[in-house]
RODREN-707156 format. One line per 3 residues: their letters; for each residue x, y, z of C-alpha. Coordinates in Angstrom, 2 decimals. Layout:
a = X Y Z  ...
***
This chain:
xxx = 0.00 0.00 0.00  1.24 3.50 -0.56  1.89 6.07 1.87
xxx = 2.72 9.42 0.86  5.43 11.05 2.98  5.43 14.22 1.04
xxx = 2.30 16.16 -0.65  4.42 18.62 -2.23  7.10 18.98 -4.54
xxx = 5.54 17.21 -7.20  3.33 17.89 -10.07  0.15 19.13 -8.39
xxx = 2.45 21.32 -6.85  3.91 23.28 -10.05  7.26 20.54 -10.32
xxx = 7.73 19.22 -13.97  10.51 16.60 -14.73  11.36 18.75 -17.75
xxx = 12.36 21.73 -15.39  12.59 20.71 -12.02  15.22 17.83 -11.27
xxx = 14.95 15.93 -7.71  17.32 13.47 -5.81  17.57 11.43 -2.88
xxx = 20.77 11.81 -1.17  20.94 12.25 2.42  22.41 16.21 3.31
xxx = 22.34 16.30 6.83  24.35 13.31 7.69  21.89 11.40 9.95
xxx = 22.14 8.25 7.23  17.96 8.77 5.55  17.97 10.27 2.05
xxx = 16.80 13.26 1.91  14.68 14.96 -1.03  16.78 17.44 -2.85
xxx = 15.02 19.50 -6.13  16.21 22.20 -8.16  13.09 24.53 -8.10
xxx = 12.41 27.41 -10.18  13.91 29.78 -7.66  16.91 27.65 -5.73
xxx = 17.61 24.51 -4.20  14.68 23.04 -2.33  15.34 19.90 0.52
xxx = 12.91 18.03 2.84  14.36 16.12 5.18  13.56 12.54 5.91
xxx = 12.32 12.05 9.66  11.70 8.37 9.49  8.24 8.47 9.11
xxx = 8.10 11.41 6.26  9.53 13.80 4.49  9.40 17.26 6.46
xxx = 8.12 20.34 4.93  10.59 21.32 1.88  13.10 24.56 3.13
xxx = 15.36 26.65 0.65  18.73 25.63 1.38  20.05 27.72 -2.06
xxx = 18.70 30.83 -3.41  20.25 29.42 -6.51  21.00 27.00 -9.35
xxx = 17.32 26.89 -9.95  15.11 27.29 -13.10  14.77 31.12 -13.13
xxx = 18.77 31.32 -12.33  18.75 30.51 -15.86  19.61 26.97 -14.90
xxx = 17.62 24.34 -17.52  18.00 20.54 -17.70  18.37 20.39 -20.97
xxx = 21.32 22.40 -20.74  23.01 22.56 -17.32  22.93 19.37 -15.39
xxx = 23.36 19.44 -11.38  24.13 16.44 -9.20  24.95 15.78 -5.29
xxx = 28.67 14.74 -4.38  30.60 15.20 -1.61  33.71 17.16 -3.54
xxx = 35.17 18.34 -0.11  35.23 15.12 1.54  33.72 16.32 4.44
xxx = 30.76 13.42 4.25  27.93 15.04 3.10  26.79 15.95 -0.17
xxx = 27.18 19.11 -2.31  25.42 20.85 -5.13  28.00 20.38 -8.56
xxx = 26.62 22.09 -11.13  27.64 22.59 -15.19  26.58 25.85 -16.43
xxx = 27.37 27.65 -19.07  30.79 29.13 -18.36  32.43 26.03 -15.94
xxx = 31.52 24.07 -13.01  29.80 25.87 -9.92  30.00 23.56 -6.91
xxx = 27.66 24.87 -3.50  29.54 23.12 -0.39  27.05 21.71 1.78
xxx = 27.15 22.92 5.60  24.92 20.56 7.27  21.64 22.77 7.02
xxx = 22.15 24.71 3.64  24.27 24.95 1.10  26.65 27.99 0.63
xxx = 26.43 30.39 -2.62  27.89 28.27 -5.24  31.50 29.28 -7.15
xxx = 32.88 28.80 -10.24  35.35 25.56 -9.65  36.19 25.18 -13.33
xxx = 36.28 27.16 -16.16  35.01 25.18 -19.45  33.26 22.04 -19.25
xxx = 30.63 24.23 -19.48  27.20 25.00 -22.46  29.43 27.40 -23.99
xxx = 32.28 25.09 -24.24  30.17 22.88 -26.23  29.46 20.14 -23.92
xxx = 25.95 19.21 -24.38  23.63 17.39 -22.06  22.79 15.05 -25.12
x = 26.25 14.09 -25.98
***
């Protein structure tokens, strides 16, 4: 039987696959995933409890849809690049590769890593 954990953050809700990727990767190092989507205005998580998924909180102002950010174009994934255990934002935009280091209950504003690798480098999504 299905339970939902989580009335929002999907379609009834304004979220479309085609704008609006979402993970599970667990942020806050307590070893649940967590729900992490790239909104149209930042970086949306709710946290796993156990039982659900809490309300979603902005934990990036950022790297969303109406940053300019599209899926067709700039793809964003969770990794821990610091090594510090938990995961953060790595993003390929146009110029380079923007990584947001995750502090435990946000992430930080993300910087420019890399130059190239980027859209106008010609890497494409679909190549």
């Amino acid at each position: 039987t299905e339970t939902e954990w989580l009335g929002r953050l999907g379609y009834n809700s304004g979220w479309r696959v085609d704008k609006h990727p979402r993970f599970l990767s667990d942020v806050n190092g307590d070893g649940k995933p967590d729900i992490v989507g790239f909104g149209d205005d930042g970086v949306m998580v709710a946290l796993n409890n156990g039982d659900s998924f809490d309300t979603e909180t902005e934990w990036l102002g950022d790297l969303g849809y109406n940053s300019g950010w599209m899926v067709e174009k700039h793809p964003r994934f969770l990794s821990d690049v610091n090594g510090d255990g938990l995961p953060d934002v790595v993003g390929f935009g146009n110029a380079g590769v923007f990584v947001a280091l995750n502090n435990g209950d946000s992430f930080d504003t993300g910087i420019q890593w890399l130059f190239g690798l980027g859209y106008m480098s010609g890497w494409r999504v679909d190549k």
